[in-house]
C-alpha positions as CSV (number, residue, x, y, z in Angstrom):
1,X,0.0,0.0,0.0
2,X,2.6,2.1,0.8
3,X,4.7,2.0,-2.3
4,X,1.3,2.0,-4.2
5,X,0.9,5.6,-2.7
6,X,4.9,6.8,-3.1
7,X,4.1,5.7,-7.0
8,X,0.8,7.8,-7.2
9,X,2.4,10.7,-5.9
10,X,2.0,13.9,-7.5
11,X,4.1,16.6,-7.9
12,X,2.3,19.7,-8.9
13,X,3.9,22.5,-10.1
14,X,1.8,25.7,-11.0
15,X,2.8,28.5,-12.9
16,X,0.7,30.9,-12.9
17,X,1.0,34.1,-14.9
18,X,-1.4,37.0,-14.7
19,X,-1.7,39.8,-16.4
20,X,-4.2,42.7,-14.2
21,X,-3.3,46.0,-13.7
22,X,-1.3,48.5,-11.1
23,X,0.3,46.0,-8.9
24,X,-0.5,46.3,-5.0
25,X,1.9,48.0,-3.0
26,X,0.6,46.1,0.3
27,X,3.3,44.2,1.8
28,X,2.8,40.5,1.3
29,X,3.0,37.9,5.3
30,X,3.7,34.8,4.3
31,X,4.2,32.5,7.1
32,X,6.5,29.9,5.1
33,X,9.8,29.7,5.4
34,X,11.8,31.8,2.7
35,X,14.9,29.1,1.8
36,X,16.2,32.0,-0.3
37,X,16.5,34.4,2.5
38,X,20.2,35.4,2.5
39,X,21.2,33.5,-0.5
40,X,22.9,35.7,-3.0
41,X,21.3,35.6,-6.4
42,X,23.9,35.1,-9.6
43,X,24.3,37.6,-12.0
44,X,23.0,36.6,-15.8
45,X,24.8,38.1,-19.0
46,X,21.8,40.0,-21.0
47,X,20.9,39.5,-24.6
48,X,22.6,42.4,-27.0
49,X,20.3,41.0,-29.8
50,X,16.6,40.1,-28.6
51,X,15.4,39.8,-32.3
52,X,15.8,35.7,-32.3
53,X,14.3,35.2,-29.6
54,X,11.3,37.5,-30.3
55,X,10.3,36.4,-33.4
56,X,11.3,32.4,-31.7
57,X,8.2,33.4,-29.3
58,X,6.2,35.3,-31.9
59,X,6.2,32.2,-33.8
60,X,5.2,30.3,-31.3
61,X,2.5,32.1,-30.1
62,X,0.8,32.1,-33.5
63,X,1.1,28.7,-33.7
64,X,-0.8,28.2,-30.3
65,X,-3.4,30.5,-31.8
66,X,-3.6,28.8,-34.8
67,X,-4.2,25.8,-32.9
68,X,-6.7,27.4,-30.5
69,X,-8.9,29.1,-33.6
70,X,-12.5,28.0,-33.3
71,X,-16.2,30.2,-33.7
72,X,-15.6,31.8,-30.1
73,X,-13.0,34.6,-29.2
74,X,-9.4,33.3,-28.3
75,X,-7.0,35.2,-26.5
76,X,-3.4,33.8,-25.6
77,X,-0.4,35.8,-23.3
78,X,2.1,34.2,-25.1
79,X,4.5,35.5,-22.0
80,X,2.6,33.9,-19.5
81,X,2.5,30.4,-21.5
82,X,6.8,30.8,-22.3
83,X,7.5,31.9,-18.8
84,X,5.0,28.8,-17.7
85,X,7.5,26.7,-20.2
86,X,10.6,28.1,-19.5
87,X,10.8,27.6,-15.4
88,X,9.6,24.3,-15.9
89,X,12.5,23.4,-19.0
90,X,15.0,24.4,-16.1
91,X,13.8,21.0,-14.6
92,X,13.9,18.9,-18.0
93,X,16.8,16.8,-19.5
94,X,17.3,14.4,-22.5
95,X,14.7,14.5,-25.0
96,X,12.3,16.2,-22.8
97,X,14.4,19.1,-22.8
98,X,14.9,18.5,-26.4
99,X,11.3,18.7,-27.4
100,X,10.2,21.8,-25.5
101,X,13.2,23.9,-26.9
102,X,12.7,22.6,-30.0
103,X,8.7,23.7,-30.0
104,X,9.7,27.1,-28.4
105,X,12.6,27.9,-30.9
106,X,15.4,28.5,-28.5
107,X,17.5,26.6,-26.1
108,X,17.2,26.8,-22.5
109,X,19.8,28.9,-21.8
110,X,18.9,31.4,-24.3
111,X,15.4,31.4,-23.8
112,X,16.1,32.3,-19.5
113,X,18.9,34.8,-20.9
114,X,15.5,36.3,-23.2
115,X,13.1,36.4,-20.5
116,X,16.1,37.8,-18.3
117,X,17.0,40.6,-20.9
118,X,13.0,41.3,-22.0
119,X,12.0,41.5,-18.4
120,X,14.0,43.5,-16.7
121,X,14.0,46.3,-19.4
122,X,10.6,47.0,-19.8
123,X,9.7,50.5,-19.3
124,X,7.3,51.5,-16.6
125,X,5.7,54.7,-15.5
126,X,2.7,56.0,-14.0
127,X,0.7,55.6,-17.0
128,X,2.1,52.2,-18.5
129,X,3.4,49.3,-16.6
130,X,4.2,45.8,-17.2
131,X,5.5,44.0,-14.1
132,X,6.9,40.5,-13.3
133,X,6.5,38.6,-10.1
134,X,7.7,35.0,-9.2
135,X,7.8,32.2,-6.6
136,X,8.0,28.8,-5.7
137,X,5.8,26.6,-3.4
138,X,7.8,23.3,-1.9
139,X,6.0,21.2,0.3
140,X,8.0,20.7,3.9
141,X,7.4,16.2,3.2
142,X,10.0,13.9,3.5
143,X,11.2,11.7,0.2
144,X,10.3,14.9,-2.3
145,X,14.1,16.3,-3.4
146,X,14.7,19.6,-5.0
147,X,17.5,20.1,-6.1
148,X,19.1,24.1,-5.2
149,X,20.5,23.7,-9.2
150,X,16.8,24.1,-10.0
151,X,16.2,26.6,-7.5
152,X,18.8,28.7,-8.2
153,X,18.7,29.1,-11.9
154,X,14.6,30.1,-11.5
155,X,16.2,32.3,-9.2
156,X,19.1,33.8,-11.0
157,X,17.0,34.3,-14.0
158,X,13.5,35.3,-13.0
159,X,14.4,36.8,-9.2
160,X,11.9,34.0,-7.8
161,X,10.9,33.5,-4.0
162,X,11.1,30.2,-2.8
163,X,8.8,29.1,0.0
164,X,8.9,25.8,2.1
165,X,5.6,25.1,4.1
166,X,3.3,22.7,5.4
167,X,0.7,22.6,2.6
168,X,-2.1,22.9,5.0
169,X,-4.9,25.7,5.1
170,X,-2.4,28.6,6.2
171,X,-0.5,28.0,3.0
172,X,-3.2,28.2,0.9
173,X,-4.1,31.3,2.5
174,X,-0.7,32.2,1.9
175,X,-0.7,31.1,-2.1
176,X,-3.7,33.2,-3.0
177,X,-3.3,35.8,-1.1
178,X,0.3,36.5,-2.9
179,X,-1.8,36.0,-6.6
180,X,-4.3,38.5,-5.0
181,X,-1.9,40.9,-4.5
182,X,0.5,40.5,-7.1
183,X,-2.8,40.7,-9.8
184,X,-4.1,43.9,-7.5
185,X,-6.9,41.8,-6.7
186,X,-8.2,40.2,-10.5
187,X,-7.6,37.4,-9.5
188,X,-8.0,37.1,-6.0
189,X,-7.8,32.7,-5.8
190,X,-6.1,30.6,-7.7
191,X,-6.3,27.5,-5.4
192,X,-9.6,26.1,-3.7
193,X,-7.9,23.5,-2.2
194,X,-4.5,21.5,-2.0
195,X,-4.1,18.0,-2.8
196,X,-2.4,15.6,-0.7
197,X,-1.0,14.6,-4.1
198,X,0.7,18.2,-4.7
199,X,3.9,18.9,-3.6
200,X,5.5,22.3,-5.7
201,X,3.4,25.5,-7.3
202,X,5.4,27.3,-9.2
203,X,3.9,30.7,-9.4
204,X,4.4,33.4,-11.6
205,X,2.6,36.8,-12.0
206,X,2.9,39.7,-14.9
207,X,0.6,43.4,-14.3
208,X,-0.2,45.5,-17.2
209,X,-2.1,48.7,-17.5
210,X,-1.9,51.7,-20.4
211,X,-3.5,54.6,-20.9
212,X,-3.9,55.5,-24.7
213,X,-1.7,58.5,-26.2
214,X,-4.6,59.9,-26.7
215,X,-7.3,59.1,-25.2
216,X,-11.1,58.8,-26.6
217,X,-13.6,62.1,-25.9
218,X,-17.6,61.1,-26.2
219,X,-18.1,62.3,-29.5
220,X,-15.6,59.7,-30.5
221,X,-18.1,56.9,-29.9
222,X,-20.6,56.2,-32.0
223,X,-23.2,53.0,-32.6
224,X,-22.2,50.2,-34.6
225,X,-22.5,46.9,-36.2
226,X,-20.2,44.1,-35.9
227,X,-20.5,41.2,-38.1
228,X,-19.1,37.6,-36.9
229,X,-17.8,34.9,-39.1
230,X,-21.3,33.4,-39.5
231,X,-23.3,36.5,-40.0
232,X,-25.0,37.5,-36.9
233,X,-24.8,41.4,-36.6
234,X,-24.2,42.5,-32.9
235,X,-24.8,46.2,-31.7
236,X,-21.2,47.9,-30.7
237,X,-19.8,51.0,-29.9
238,X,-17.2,52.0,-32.1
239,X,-14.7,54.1,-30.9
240,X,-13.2,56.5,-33.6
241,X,-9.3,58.1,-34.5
242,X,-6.9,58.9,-36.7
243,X,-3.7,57.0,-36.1
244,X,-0.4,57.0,-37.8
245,X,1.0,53.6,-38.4
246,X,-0.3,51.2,-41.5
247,X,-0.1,47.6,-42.0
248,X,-0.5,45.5,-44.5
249,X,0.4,42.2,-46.5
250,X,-1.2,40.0,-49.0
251,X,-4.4,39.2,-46.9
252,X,-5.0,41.8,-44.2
253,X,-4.8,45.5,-43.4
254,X,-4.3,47.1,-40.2
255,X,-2.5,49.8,-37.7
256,X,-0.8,50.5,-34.6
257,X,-2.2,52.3,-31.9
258,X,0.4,54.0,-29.6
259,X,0.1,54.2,-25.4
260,X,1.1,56.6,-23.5
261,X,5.2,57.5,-24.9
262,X,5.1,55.0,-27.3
263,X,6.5,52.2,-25.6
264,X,4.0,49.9,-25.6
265,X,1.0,49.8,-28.5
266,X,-2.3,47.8,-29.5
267,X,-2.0,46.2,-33.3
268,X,-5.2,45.2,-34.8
269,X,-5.2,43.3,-38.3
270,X,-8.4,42.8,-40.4
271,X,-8.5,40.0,-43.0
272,X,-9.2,40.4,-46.7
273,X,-13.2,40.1,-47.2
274,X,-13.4,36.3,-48.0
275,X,-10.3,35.4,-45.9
276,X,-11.5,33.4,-42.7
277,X,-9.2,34.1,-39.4
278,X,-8.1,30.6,-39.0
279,X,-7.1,31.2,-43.0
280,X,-5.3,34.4,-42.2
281,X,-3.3,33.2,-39.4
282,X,-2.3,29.8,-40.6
283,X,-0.5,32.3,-43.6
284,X,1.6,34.0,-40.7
285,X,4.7,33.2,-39.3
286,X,6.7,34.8,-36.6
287,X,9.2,36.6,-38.9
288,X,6.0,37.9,-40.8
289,X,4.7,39.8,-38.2
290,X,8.1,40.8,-36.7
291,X,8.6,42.4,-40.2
292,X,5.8,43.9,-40.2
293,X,5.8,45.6,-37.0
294,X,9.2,46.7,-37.9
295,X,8.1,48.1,-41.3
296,X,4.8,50.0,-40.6
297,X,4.0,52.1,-42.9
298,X,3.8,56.2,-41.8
299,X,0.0,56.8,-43.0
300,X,-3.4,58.6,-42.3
301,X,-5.3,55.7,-40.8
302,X,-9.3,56.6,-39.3
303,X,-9.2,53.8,-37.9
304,X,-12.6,52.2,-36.0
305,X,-12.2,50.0,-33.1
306,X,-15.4,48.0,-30.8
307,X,-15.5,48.3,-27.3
308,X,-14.8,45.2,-26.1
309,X,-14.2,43.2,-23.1
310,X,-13.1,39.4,-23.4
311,X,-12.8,36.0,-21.1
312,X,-11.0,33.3,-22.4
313,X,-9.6,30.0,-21.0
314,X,-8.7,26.7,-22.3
315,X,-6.6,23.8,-21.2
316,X,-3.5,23.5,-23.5
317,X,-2.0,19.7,-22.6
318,X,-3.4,18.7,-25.8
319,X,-2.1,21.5,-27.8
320,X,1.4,21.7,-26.6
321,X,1.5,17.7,-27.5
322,X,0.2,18.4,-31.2
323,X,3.3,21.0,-31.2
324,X,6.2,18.5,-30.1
325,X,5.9,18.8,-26.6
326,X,5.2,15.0,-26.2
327,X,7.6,13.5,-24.1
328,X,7.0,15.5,-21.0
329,X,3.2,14.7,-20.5
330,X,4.3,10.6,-21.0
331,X,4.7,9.2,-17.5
332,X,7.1,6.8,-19.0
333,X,9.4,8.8,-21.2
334,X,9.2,12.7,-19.4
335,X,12.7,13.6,-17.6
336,X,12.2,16.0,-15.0
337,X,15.5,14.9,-13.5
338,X,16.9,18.2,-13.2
339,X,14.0,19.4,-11.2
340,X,14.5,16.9,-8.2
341,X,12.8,13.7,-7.0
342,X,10.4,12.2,-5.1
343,X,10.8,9.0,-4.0
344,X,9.0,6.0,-5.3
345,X,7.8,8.3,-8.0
346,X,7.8,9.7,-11.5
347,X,7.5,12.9,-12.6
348,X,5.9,14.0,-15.5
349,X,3.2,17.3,-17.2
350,X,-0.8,16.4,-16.1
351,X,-2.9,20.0,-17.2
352,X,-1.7,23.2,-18.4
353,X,-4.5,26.0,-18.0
354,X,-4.8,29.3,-19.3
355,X,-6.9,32.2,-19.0
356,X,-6.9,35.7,-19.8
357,X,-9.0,38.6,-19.8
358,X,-8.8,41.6,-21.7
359,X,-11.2,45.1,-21.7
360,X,-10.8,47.7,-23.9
361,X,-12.3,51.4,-23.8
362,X,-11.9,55.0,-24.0
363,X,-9.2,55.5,-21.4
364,X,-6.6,52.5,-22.4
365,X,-6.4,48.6,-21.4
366,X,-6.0,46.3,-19.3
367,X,-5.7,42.2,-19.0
368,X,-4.9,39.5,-17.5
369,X,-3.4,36.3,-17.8
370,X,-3.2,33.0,-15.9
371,X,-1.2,29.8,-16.9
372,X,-1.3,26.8,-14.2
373,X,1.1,23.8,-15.2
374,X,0.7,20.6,-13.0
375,X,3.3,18.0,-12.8
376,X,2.2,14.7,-11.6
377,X,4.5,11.9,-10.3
378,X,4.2,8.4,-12.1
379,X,6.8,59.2,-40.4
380,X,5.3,62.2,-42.6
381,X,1.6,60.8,-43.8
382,X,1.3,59.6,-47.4
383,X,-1.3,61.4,-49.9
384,X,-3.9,58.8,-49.3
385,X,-6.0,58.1,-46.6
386,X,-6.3,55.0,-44.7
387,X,-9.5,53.3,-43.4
388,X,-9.6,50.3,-41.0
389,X,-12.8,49.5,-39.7
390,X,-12.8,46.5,-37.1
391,X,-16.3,45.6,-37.8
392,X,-15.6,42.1,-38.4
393,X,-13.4,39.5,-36.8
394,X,-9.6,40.7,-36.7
395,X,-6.5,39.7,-34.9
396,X,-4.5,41.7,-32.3
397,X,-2.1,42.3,-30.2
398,X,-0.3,43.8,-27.2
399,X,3.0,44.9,-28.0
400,X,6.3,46.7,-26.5
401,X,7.6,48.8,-28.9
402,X,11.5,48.1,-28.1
403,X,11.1,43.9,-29.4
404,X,7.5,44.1,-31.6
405,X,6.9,40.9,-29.2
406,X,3.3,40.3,-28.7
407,X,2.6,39.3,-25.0
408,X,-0.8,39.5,-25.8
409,X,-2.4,38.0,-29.2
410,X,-5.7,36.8,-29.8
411,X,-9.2,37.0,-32.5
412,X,-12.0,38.7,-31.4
413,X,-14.7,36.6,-33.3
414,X,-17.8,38.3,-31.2
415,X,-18.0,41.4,-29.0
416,X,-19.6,40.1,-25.7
């Protein structure tokens, strides 16, 4: 009996990522004991060319679109997912290592080095801000080993917490009161309970908010119709301005609207009449949009975008495995060795979650993103005059300026 339960044990590891707005300045009591307290973190050599690696991840996240298309709106965080991904890899060896830098499109070392470099050079102020938290959950059990290799490279590269408790009711308190905080209270659980079976949460939380460069007056909203896919009109408001930043390619027009100093933007792109989304995206590749970001067009765009606020969540286990991530969710073949161990056991991937949430209005926009990974044991304007209407399904994004990566991408196929 007792080796049937070490066998069954499960090690759960949750990453979380979410994306809300103005993180909490309230200081956070957790009553677990800190094992990095003291411990000097090791200093990581930045990235002097990001562009790889951002068009690696934009790629990526197109493909997780272009697998997550269906009638309904879909909206990814392509950070959250690859920061889900990349702490985990830390733990990976042998062909499960292989597989998940071969689906991502860089190897481990340069993907942490990435996420190192892209996080801790985003620009923040008062009326922008995209922030980064992270931290790890070990249950205080005997026969579970982590190693401090694991520890400390989550550690060196994304300046992670690590907590060692008693997995009873006062952590749980503890786990979602730090997501509560660290979202500004969007997401104010993430945990009901905890499982005998769980043993690690790893935990990691991104805050965005942006006010719009300039920002929408009343009489730039006016009614409108928005037509989905199948044909049913819906009543909108369509909020109206003239931006300067064109796009375009073979099946789709579109434009960049700017936040607040320009260092972070919103980039819609409306297919072709007679082009479905699934059609359009499965036609785009990382390196398309990368160049096309790059080389917007200086134009006169009116440009006409819905009011819209969206919920979206989906469990990705099966996705990931369609895109070469096999190995790690096989409870035979995934090699988590670098992670630790727990004795009597096996570990390998059970559910990846993710959900976001996204509203968009006259002032600017905010969203948010969760990801939950569970491992179980066993220029000057051009004569013509642009128009983009969004008044059908389009494709967009949430950009930084500096890398053109989109940490936000999704379809709006309905405005709910």
């Amino acid at each position: 009996m007792k080796r049937k339960r070490l066998l069954s044990l499960l090690v759960s590891i949750l990453l979380l990522c979410a994306i809300a707005f103005n993180i909490s300045s309230c200081v956070l009591n957790v009553s677990a004991e800190n094992l990095l307290d003291g411990i000097e973190r090791g200093s990581v050599k930045p990235l002097d060319d990001m562009t790889e690696g951002s068009v690696a991840i934009t790629d990526f996240a197109l493909r997780m679109l272009r697998g997550s298309i269906s009638e309904e709106n879909v909206l990814l965080s392509p950070l959250s997912i690859v920061l889900c991904l990349a702490m985990a890899e830390n733990g990976t060896a042998g062909n499960t290592r292989a597989e998940m830098e071969e689906m991502i499109g860089l190897d481990t070392d340069t993907l942490n080095r990435y996420l190192y470099t892209y996080v801790n050079s985003l620009p923040n102020s008062d009326k922008y801000k995209l922030s980064v938290a992270n931290s790890i959950w070990i249950r205080d059990v005997a026969g579970f080993d982590v190693k401090d290799s694991f520890l400390q490279v989550n550690a060196d590269h994304f300046d992670s917490a690590v907590y060692k408790a008693a997995f009873d009711r006062q952590t749980l308190n503890d786990i979602n009161n730090w997501v509560n905080i660290n979202t500004d209270g969007m997401i104010p659980k993430v945990l009901e309970t905890i499982s005998d079976e769980e043993i690690m949460y790893l935990i990691n939380a991104l805050a965005f908010e942006a006010e719009w460069a300039s920002k929408y007056e009343k009489y730039n909203v006016t009614d409108g119709i928005f037509t989905t896919e199948s044909g049913v009109e819906q009543n909108v408001e369509m909020m109206h301005s003239t931006e300067g930043r064109y796009l375009l390619d073979d099946n789709a027009k579109g434009f960049i609207k700017y936040y607040k100093d320009y260092k972070y933007a919103f980039a819609a792109l409306l297919p072709n009449e007679g082009v479905s989304i699934a059609e359009y995206i499965s036609s785009l590749s990382g390196e398309d949009i990368n160049s096309m970001l790059h080389n917007a067009e200086g134009a006169t765009v009116e440009v006409a975008i819905p009011k819209f606020k969206t919920e979206y969540s989906s469990e990705l286990s099966k996705l990931l495995a369609e895109l070469g991530m096999t190995d790690a969710f096989n409870p035979e073949l995934a090699d988590f060795s670098e992670l630790g161990s727990v004795e009597g056991g096996h570990l390998y991937v059970g559910k990846v979650i993710h959900k976001t949430y996204i509203e968009l209005g006259e002032q600017g926009t905010r969203a948010g993103a969760v990801t939950s990974m569970g491992l179980c044991g066993s220029a000057g304007p051009p004569d013509e005059i642009k128009t983009v209407t969004l008044d059908r399904p389009f494709v967009y994004m949430l950009i930084d300026c500096e890398n053109n990566l989109p940490f936000f991408i999704g379809a709006q196929m309905e405005i709910k």
